[in-house]
C-alpha positions in Angstrom: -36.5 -28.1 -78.4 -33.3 -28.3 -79.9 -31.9 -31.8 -80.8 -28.6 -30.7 -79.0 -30.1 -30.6 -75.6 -28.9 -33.1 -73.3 -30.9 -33.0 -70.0 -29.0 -33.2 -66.6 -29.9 -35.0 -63.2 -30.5 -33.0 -60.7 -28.0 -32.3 -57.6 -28.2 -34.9 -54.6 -29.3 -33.5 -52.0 -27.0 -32.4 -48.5 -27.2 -34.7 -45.9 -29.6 -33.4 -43.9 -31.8 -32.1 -46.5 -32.4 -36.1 -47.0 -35.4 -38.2 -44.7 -35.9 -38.2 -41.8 -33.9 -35.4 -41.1 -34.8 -32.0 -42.0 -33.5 -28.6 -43.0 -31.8 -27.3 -39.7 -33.0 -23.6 -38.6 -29.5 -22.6 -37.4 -26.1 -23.8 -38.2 -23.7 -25.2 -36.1 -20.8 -23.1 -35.5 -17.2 -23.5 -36.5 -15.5 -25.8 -36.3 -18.0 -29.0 -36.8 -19.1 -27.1 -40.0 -23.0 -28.2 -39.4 -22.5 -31.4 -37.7 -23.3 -31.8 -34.0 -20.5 -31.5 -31.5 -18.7 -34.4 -30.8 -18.3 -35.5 -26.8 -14.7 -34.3 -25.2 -14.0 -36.3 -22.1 -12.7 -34.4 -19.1 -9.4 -34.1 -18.7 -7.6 -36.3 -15.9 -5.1 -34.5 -13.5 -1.6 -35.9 -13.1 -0.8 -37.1 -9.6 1.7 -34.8 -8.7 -1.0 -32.6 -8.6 -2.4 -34.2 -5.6 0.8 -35.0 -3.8 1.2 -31.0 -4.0 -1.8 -30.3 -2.7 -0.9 -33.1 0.5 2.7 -32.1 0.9 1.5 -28.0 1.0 -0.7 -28.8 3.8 1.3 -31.1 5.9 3.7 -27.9 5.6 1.8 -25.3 6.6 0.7 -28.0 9.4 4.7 -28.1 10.6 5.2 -24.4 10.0 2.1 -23.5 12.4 3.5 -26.0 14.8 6.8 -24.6 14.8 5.6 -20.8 15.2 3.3 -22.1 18.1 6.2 -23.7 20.1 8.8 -21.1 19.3 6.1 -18.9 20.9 5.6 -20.8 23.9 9.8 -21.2 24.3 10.2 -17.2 23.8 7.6 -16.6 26.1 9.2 -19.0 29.1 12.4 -17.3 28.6 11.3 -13.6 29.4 12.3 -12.6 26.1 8.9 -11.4 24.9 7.9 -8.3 24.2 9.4 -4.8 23.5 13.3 -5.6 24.0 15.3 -2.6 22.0 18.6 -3.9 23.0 21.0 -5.9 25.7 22.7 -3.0 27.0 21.5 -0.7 29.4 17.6 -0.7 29.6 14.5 0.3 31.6 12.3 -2.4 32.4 8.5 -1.4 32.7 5.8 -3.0 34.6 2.0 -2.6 34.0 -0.5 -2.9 36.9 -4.0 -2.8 35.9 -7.1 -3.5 36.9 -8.3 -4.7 40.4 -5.0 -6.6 42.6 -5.9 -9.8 43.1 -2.9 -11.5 43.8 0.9 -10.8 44.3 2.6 -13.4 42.4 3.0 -11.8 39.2 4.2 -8.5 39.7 6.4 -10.1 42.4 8.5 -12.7 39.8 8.5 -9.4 37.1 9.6 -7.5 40.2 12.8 -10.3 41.2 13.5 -11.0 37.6 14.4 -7.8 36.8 16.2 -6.8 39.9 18.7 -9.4 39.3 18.8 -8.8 35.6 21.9 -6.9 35.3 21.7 -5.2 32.4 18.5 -3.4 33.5 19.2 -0.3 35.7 16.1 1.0 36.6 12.1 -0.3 36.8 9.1 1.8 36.1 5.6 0.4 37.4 3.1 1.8 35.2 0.1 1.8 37.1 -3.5 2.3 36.2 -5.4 0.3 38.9 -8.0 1.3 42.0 -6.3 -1.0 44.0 -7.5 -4.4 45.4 -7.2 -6.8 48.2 -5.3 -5.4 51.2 -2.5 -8.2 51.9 -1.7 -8.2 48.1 -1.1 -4.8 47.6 0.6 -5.0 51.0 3.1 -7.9 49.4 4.0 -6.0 46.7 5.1 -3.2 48.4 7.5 -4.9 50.2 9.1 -6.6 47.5 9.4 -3.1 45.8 11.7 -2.2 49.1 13.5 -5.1 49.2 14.4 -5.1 45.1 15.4 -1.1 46.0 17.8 -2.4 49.1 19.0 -6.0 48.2 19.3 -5.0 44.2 20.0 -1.5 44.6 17.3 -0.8 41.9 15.6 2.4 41.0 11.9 1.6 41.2 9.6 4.4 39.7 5.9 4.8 39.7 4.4 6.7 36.9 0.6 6.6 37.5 -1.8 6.6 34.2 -5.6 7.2 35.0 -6.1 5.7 38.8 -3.5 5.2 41.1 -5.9 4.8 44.3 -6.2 2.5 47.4 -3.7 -0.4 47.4 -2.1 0.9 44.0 -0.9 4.2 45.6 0.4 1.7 48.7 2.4 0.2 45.7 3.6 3.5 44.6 4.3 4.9 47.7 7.4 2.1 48.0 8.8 3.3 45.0 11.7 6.4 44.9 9.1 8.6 42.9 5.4 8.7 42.1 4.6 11.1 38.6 1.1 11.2 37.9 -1.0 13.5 35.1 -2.9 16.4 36.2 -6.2 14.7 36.1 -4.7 11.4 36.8 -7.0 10.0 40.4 -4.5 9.3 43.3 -4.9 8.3 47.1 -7.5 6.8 48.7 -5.7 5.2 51.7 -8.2 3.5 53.8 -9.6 0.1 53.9 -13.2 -0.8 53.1 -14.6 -4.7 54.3 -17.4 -6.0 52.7 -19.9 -8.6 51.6 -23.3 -9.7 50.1 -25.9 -10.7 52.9 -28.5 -13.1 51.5 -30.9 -13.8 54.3 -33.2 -12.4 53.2 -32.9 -14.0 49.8 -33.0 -17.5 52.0 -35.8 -16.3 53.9 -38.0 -15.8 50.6 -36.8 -19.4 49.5 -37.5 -20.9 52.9 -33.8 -22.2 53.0 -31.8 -22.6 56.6 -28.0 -22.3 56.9 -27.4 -24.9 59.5 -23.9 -23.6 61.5 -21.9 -25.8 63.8 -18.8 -24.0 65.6 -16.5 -23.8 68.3 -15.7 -20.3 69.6 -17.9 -17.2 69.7 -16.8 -15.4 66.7 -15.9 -18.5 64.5 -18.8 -18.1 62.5 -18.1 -13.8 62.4 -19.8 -12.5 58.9 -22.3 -15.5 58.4 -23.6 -14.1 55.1 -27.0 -15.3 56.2 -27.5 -13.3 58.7 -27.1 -10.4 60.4 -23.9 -9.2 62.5 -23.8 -9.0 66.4 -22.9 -5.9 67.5 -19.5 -7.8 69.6 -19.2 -9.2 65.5 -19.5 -5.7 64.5 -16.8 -4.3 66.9 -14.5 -7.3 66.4 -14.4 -6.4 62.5 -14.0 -3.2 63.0 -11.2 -3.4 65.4 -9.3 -5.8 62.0 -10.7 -3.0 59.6 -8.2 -0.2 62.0 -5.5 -2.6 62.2 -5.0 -2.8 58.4 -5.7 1.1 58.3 -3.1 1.5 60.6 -0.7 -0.1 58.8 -1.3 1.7 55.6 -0.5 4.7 56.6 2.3 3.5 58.6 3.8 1.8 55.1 2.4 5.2 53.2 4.5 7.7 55.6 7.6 5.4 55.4 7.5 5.7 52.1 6.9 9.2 51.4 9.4 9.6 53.9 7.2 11.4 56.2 5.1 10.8 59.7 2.0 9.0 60.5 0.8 12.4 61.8 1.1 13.8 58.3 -0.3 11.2 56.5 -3.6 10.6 58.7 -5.1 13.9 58.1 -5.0 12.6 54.0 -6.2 9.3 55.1 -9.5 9.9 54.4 -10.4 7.3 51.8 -10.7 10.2 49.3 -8.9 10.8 46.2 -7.5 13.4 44.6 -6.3 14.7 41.3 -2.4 14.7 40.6 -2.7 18.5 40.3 -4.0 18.4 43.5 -1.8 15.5 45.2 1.5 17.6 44.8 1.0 20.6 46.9 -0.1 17.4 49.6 3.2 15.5 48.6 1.6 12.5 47.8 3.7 12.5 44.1 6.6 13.9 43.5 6.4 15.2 39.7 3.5 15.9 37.7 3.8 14.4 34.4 3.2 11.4 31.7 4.7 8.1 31.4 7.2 9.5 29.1 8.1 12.2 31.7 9.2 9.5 33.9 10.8 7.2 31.5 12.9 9.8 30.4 13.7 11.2 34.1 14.5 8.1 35.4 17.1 6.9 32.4 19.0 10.6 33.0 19.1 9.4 36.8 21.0 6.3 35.7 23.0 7.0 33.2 21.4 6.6 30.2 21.4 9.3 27.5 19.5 9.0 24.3 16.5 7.0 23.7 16.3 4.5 26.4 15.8 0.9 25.6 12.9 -0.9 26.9 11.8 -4.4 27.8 8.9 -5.7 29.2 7.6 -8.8 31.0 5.7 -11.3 28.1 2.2 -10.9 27.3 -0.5 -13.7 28.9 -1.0 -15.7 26.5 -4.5 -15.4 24.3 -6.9 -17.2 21.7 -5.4 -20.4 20.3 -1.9 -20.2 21.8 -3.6 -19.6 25.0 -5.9 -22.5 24.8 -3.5 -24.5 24.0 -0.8 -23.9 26.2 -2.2 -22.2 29.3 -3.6 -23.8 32.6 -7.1 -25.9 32.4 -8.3 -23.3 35.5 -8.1 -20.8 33.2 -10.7 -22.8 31.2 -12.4 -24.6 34.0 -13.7 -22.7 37.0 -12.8 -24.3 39.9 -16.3 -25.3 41.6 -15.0 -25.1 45.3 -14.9 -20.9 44.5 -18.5 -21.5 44.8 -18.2 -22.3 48.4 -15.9 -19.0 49.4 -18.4 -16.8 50.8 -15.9 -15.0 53.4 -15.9 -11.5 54.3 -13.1 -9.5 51.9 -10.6 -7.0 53.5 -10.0 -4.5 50.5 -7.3 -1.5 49.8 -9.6 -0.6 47.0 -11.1 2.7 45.7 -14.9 2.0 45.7 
């Protein structure tokens, strides 16, 4: 060996090629460079964060609240619905469904006949009718909106227009219906459900104290007498009798005329014209458009309607507790029913 050679110590070794640890099988990534992560504590959010978050919701709380009474003042006032302008307008009406009572379609029916700026009323009707001195309300105050407020009232029939809705449209100063649009049907039909049977089975009694013969007339739990039988009957012609009195006055006609159509029977609006029981076969836009020429109004007429009941949350919140809560006396009305209602 030559003398010149100096030997050299060897390298020290990385730290964790040293005991106890030992060679690692895969590196650590950048940027610990081999060493193990180091911990990071979370960072903390500032408080305004959370006073956003509180002051957002308690907005959106107000701003609901706001909307909902807004609703509820827009809706008092009338004002809801389609209104297109202040100037002249047609105001429209919808009767649907089975007539239950008069009250409704009574205020729409004063309300607008004092309402100035409204010159004529359409009642669109798609209704089989429904109980007899309802229907028989209505069409009164549809006379006396025509006299007292000099009003045009039109009736502009949809699908049905039968029973105590075509008494309604019979007060009116035109009835247009579709083709296949289902008119007529003046009679008057009684009815109700006998369970004596059903009491029999149960071995149940209905225990009845009364005063007078016919006081207890249409006990549901049993069958009529045949003096019960002829005293209903004789109520049943009464009403009839006056509905096609009221019809003939208002198709400006006879009783003798109207009887013979008096059937109980509808017919179509195709067929109800020949029979004069409408006046014009056509749509709802027929008439609207008819009855603002007859008033004055040329172009596009401007519409409003009564507001919309009120539904889901609104409703809950603001409408009456019956609507919620049946009443439980309703339970106990078990009286006979007289109807103007296609069956």
């Amino acid at each position: 060996m030559p003398e010149d050679f100096v030997p050299q110590p060897p390298p020290p070794p990385p730290p964790y090629a040293t005991a106890p640890y030992a060679q690692p099988t895969q590196a650590y990534p950048p940027p610990y460079q081999g060493y193990p992560p180091q911990y990071v504590p979370p960072r903390r959010r500032s408080p305004w964060f959370y006073i956003g978050i509180i002051a957002g919701s308690v907005g959106a709380v107000v701003l609901l609240f706001t909307f909902m009474v807004w609703m509820t003042v827009h809706s008092a006032t009338g004002t809801a619905g389609l209104d297109l302008g202040s100037g002249s307008r047609i105001a429209v009406i919808d009767i649907n469904g089975v007539i239950l009572s008069p009250d409704d379609i009574d205020t729409q029916l004063r309300k607008f006949g004092e309402d100035s700026s409204v010159k004529a009323i359409i009642l669109h009707i798609n209704s089989p009718g429904g109980g007899a001195a309802a229907s028989q309300e209505i069409y009164h105050e549809v006379l006396r909106v025509r006299h007292d407020n000099h009003k045009k009232i039109i009736a502009s029939v949809e699908s049905v227009g039968a029973s105590g809705a075509y008494y309604i449209a019979s007060g009116c100063d035109k009835i247009y219906a579709n083709d296949a649009s289902v008119v007529g049907s003046v009679g008057v039909i009684m009815e109700w459900t006998n369970y004596g049977d059903l009491m029999h089975w149960a071995k149940l009694k209905s225990v009845v104290i009364h005063a007078g013969e016919l006081k207890d007339a249409g006990d549901p739990s049993r069958d009529m007498t045949p003096k019960e039988q002829a005293y209903f009957q004789s109520l049943v012609d009464n009403m009839y009798g006056q509905f096609v009195h009221d019809v003939a006055t208002g198709r400006h006609t006879t009783d003798d005329k109207i009887k013979p159509l008096a059937t109980g029977q509808v017919w179509t609006g195709e067929q109800a014209l020949p029979l004069g029981l409408i006046d014009k076969v056509g749509g709802f836009r027929n008439a609207l458009i008819d009855t603002a020429r007859s008033v004055g109004i040329s172009g596009e007429p401007n519409i409003v309607r009564p507001p919309k009941n009120k539904s889901g949350l609104l409703g809950l919140l603001t409408g009456n507790a019956d609507d919620l809560f049946s009443n439980p006396g309703q339970l106990l009305n078990h009286s006979p029913g007289f109807y103007f209602m296609w069956k």
